[in-house]
C-alpha positions as CSV (number, residue, x, y, z in Angstrom):
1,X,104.6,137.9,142.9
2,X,105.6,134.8,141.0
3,X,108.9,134.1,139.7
4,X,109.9,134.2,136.3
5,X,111.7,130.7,136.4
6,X,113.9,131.9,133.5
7,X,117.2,129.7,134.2
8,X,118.8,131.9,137.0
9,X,117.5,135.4,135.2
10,X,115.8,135.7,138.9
11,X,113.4,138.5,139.4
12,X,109.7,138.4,140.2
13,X,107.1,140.0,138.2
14,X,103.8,141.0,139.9
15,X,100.7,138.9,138.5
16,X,98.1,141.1,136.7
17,X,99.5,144.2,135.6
18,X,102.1,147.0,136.4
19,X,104.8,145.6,134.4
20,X,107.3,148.3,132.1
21,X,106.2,147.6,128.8
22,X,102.6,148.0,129.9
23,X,100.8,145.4,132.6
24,X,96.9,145.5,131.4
25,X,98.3,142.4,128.8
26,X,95.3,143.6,126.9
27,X,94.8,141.4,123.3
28,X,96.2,142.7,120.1
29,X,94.5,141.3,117.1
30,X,96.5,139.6,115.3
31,X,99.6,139.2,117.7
32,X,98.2,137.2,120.5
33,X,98.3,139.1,123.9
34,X,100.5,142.0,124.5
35,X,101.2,145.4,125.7
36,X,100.3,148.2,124.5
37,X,104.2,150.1,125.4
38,X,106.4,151.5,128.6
39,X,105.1,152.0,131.3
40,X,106.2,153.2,134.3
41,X,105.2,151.8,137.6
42,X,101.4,151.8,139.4
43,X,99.4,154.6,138.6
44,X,99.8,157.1,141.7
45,X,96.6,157.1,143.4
46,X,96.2,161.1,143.2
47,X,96.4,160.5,139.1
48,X,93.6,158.1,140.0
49,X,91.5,160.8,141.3
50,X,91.7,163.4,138.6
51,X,91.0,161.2,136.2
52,X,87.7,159.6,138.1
53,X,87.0,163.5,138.3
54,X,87.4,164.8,134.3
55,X,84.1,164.5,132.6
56,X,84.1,161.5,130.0
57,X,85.4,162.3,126.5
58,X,81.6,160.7,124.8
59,X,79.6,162.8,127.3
60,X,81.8,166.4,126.1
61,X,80.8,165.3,122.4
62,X,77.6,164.9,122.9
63,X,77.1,167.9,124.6
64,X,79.2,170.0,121.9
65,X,76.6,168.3,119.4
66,X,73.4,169.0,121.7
67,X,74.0,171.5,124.2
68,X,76.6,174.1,122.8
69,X,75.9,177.6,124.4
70,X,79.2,179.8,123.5
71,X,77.4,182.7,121.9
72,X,73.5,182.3,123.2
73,X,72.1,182.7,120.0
74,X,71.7,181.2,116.5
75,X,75.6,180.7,115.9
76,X,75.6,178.2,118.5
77,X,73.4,175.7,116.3
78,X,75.7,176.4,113.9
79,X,78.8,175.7,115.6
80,X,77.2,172.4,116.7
81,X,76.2,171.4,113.5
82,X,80.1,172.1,112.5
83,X,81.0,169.9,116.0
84,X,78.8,167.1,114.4
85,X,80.6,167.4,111.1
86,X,84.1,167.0,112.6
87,X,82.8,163.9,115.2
88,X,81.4,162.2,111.8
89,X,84.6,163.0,110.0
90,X,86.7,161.7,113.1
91,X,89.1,164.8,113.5
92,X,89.5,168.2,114.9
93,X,88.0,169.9,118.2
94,X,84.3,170.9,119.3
95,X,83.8,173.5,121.2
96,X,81.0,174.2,123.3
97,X,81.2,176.2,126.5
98,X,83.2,179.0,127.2
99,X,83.7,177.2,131.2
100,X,85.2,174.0,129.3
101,X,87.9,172.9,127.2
102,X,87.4,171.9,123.5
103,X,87.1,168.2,123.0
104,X,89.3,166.9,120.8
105,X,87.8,164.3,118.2
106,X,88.9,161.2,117.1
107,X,88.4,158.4,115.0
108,X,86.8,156.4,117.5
109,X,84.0,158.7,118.8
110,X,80.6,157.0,118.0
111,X,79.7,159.3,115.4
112,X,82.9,158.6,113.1
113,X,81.0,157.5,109.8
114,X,84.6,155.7,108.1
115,X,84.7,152.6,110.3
116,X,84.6,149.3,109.2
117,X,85.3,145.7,110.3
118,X,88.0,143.5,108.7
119,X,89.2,140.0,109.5
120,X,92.1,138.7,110.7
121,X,94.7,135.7,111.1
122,X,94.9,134.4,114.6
123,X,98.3,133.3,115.9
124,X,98.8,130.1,116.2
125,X,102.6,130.4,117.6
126,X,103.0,128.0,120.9
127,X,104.3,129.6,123.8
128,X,107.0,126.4,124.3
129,X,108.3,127.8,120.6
130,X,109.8,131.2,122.9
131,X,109.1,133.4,120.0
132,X,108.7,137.0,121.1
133,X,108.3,140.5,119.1
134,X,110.0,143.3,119.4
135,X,108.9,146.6,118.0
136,X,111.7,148.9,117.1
137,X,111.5,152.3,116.1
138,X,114.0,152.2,113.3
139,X,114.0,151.5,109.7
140,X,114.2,147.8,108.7
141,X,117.7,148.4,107.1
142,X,119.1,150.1,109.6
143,X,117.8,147.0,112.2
144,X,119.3,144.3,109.2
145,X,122.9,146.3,109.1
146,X,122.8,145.9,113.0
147,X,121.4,142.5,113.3
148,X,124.9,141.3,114.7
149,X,124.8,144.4,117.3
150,X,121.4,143.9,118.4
151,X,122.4,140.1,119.1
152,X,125.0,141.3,120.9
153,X,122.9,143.6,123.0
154,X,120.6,141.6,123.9
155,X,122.5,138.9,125.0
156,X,123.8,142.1,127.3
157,X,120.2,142.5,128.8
158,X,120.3,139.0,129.8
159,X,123.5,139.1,131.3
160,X,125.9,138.0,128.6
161,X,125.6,134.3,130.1
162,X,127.6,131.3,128.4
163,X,125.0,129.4,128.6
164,X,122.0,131.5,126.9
165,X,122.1,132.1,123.5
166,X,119.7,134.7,121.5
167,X,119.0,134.7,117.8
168,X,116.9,136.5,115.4
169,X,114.5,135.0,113.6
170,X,112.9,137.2,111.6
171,X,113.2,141.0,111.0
172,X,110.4,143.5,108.9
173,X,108.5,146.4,108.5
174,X,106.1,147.9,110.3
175,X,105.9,151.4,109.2
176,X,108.5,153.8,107.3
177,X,110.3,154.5,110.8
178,X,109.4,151.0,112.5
179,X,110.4,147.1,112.5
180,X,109.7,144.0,114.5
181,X,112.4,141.9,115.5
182,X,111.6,138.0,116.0
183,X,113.5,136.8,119.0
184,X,114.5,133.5,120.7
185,X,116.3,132.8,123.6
186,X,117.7,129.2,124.2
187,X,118.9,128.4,127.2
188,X,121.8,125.1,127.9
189,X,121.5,122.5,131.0
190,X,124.6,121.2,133.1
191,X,123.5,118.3,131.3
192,X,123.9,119.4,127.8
193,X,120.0,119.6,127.0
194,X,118.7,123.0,125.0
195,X,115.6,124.5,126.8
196,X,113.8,127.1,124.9
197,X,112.8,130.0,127.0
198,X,109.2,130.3,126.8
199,X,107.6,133.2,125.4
200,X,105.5,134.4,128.2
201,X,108.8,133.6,130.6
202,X,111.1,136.1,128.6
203,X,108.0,138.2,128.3
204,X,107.7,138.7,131.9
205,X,111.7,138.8,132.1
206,X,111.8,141.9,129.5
207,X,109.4,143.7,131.7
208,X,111.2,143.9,135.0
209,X,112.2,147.5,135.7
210,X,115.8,146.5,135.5
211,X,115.7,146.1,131.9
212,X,113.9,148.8,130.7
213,X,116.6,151.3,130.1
214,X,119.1,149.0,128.0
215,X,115.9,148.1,126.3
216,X,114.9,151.4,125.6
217,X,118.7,152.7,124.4
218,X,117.9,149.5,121.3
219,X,114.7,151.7,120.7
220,X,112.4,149.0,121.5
221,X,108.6,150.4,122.7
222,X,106.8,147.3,122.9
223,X,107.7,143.6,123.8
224,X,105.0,140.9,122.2
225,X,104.7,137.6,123.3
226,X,104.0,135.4,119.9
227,X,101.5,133.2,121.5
228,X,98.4,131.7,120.6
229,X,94.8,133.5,122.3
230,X,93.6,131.7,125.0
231,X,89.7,130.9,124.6
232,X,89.0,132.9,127.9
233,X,90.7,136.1,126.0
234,X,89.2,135.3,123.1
235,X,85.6,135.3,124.4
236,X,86.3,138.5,126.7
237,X,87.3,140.1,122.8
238,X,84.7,139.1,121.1
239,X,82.0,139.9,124.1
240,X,82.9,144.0,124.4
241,X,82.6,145.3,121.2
242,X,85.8,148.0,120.3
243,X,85.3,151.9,121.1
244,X,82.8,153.4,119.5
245,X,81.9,150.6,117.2
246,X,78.0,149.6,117.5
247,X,78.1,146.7,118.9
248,X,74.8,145.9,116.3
249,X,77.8,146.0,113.9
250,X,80.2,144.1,116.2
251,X,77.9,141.2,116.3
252,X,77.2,141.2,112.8
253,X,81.0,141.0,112.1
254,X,81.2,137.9,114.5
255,X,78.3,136.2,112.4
256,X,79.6,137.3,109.1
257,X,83.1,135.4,109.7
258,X,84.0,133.2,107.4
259,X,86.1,131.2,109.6
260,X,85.9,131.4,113.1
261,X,88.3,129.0,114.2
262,X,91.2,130.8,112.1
263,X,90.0,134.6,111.7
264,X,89.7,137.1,114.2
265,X,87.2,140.8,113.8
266,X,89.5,143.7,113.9
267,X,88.1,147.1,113.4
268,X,89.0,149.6,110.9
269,X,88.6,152.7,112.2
270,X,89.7,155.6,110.2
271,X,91.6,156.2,106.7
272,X,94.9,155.8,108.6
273,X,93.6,152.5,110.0
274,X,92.7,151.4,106.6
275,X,96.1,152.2,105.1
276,X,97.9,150.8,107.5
277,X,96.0,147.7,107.0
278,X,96.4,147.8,103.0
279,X,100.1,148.3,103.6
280,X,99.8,145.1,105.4
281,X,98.3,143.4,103.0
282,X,100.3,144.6,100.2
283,X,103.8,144.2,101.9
284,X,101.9,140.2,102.7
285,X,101.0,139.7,98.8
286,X,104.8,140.9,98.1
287,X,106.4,138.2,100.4
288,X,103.7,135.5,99.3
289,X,105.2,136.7,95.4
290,X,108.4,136.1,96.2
291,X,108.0,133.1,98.2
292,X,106.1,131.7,95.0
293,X,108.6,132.9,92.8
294,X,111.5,130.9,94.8
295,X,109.3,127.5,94.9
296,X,109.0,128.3,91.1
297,X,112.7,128.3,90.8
298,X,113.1,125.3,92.7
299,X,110.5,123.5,90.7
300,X,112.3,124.3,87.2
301,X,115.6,123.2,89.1
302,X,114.1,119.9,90.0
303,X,112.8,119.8,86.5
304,X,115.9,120.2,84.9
305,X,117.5,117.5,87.3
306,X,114.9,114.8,86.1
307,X,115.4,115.2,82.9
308,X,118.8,114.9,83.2
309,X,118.6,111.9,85.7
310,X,116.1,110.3,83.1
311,X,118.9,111.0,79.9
312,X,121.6,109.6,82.7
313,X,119.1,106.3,83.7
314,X,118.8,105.7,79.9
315,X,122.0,105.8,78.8
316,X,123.1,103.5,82.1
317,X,120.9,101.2,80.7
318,X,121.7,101.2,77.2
319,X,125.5,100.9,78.6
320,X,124.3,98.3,80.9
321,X,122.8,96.7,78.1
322,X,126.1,96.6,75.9
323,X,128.3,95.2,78.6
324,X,125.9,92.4,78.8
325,X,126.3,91.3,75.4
326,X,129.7,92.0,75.9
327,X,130.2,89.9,79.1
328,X,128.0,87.2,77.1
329,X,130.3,87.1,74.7
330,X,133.4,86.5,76.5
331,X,131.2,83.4,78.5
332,X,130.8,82.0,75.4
333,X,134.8,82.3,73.9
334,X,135.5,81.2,77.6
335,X,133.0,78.4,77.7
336,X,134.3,77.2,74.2
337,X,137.8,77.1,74.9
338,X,137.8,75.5,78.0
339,X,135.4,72.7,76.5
340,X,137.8,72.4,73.7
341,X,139.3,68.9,73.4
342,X,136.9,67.8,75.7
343,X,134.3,65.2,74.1
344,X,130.3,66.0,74.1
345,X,128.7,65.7,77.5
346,X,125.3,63.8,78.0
347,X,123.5,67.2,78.7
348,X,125.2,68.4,75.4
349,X,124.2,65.8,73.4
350,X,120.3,66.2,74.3
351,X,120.9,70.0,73.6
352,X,122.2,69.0,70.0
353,X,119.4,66.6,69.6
354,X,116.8,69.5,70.8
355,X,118.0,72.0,68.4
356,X,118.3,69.3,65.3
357,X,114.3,68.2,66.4
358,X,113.6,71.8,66.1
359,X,115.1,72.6,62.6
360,X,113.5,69.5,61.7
361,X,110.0,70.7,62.7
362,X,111.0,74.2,60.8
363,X,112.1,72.9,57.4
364,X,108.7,70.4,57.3
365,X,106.6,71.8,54.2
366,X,103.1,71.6,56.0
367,X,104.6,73.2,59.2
368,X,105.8,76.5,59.6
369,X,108.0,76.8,56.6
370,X,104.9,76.3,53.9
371,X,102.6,78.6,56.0
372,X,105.9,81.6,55.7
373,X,105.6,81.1,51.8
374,X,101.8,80.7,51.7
375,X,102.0,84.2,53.6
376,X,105.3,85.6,51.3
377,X,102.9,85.1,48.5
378,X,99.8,86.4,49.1
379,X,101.9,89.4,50.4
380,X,103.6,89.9,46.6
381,X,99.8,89.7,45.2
382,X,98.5,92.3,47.0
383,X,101.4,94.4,46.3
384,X,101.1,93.7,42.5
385,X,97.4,94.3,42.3
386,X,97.7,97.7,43.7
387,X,100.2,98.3,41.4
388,X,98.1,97.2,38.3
389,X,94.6,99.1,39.7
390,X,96.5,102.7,39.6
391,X,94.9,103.4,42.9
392,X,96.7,105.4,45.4
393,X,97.9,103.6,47.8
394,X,98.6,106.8,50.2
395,X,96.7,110.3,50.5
396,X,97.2,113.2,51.7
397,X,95.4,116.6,52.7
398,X,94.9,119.2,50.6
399,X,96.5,121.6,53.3
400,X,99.4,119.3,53.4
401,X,99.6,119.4,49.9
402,X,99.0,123.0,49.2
403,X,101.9,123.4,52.2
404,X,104.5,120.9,50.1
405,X,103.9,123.1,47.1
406,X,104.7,126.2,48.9
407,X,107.7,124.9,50.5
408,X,108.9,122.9,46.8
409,X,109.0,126.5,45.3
410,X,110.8,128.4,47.8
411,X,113.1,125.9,47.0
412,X,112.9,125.9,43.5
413,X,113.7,130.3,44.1
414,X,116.3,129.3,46.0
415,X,118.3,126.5,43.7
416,X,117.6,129.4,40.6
417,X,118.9,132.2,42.7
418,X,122.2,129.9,43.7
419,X,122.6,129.0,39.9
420,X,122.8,132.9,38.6
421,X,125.0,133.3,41.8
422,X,127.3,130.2,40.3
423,X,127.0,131.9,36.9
424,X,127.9,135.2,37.8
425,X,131.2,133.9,39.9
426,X,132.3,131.9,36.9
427,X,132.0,135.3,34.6
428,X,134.2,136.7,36.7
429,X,136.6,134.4,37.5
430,X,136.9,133.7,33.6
431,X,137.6,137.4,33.5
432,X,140.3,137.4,36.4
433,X,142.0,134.5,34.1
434,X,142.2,136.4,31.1
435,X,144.1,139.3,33.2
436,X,145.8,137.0,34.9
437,X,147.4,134.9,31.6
438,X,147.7,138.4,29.3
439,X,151.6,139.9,29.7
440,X,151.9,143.7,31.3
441,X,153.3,145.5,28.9
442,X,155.5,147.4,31.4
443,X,157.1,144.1,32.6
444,X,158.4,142.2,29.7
445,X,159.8,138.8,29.9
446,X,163.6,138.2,30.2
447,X,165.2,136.7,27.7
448,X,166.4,133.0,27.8
């Protein structure tokens, strides 16, 4: 055997096989290698025996297709026609001899007609990320309300060490009755450093005989290993094709792929397979929805803070802008009462003399002052030849125009209807004033 190495779990496990939670660590499309459930121990060598000795299950159909003889007569091509009906359907049992048990059929006897082959993702999960499935034959919300007990428990299983720490990654359904539980064990140093347990290492730990009892009272019937495929297991796969597909078909399926180095053929054998496998997909399509839905909510969040952050950058520069003016301001009052009293520094008086050259240079006629009333005026004639031609000077589209009408009328409506409103409430106010200013005769007015 080799030993686990799992931080001072101890235990061996033999190499190859035997293990509790099944040892032929056959490949699972689309979970990496794994087991196929319990086990319990090597197969006794007298079980060994009988099975070498009972007749294999594709010779008995065939022969309850081809060489029924229960009656010796004409019934018996009948009753195989009916045995070839249920093998192409994929359910129910042939009978054939009246020396020999009925063959029960299933879905993957090689006259099954509803097969197909569909394509899955292949893990890509490192085996240094320690990420291992459990299967759990309980309802996903019964696994979520327990989530704290199942921590607890399995941190039970691996001896309830201080140093070890187990947490669940990720729990959902597998069926009505079933989940899968995401696990990963870390594990601390004398030192202080965090190792994470390995996924084939607590694999390998999970299927020594000592743990399969406390595993089994959680309800767990298959431990996974979330681990890439190996390209030796991957070429064993795809070289044997699946029971009782053609491997004409199998190959096909292999050239068909659209992307080798990321999907995997699986076969889909049966309507049970293939709603299973829509269940799958649909339950996939859900979480991919949601998931979508939440980066849609976080976009419209970030959104709303950039247009706030843009309304906040603006107005830090508009208040940004007024304190400079502000601050300028206060330089100058500053700078002209400290200066005042002083006399006119050198530096001052070729300022002064800069500014008077340039006011000089403005007010010349030829310079820029006769070329701002050449323009002034030529401005003022164009305006007062457009006035005295009667053309238009703007236009507008008909729809526009047609639109202005509309919208000038509904207001016109609206100013009449608010005028015999205003008309009506003055005839009756006049009305309440007469009341009001005409004496009740039941209450006549004292005398003086």
């Amino acid at each position: 055997g080799t030993s686990t190495g799992f931080g001072g779990f101890g235990g061996t496990s033999t190499a190859g096989g035997g293990g509790l939670f099944g040892g032929n660590n056959a490949f699972k499309p689309g979970g990496g290698t794994g087991t196929t459930g319990f086990g319990f121990g090597q197969t006794q060598p007298q079980q060994q025996q009988q099975q070498q000795q009972q007749a294999n299950p594709v010779d008995e159909l065939f022969n309850s297709v081809l060489n029924c003889s229960l009656f010796g007569d004409e019934r018996d091509g009948i009753i195989a026609k009916w045995n070839m009906l249920q093998a192409c359907w994929g359910t129910g049992k042939a009978y054939y001899s009246n020396n020999a048990q009925p063959v029960t059929v299933i879905p993957e006897n090689p006259f099954c007609r509803f097969k197909a082959i569909g394509y899955s993702a292949m893990p890509k999960h490192d085996d240094k990320q320690g990420l291992v499935s459990l299967m759990i034959k309980k309802k996903e919300a019964e696994v979520e309300a327990g989530k704290a007990a199942l921590t607890t428990s399995l941190s039970g299983v691996l001896g309830n060490k201080p140093n070890v720490k187990v947490s669940i990654q990720n729990i959902k359904a597998t069926g009505p009755e079933s989940a899968e539980v995401v696990v990963r064990v870390e594990e601390s140093g004398q030192n202080g450093a965090v190792r994470k347990v390995p996924a084939t290492e607590l694999h390998s730990f999970f299927n020594q005989p000592a743990q399969v009892q406390n595993l089994k009272t959680l309800g767990v019937e298959m431990v996974i290993p979330k681990v890439a495929i190996s390209s030796s297991d991957l070429k064993a796969y795809l070289a044997k094709p699946p029971a009782g597909v053609d491997p004409r078909l199998w190959n096909q399926a292999q050239l068909d792929n659209p992307d080798p180095k990321n999907f995997i053929p699986v076969p889909i054998v049966g309507f049970k397979s293939l709603q299973q496998r829509i269940k799958a997909q649909e339950a996939q399509s859900k979480a991919h929805q949601g998931r979508l839905d939440c980066i849609a909510e976080d976009i419209s969040g970030l959104q709303k803070k950039h247009q706030n952050t843009l309304a906040a950058l603006a107005e830090a520069k508009r208040r940004q802008l007024e304190l400079s003016h502000r601050v300028l301001k206060v330089l100058v009052k500053q700078e002209s009462t400290r200066k005042h009293g002083f006399t006119i520094t050198q530096e001052e008086e070729q300022l002064r003399s800069q500014l008077e050259s340039i006011q000089a240079e403005l007010e010349t006629p030829t310079q820029f002052k006769g070329r701002l009333n050449e323009l002034l005026s030529q401005v003022r004639l164009q305006s007062q030849s457009s006035v005295l031609s009667g053309t238009e000077k703007y236009t507008l589209d008909q729809y526009a125009v047609a639109d202005i009408k509309s919208v000038l009328k509904d207001q016109q409506q609206a100013i009449q209807s608010l005028v015999g409103l205003v008309k009506d409430d003055l005839k009756d106010l006049s009305v309440m004033v007469e009341g009001l200013s005409t004496p009740s005769s039941s209450n006549p007015a004292p005398n003086p």
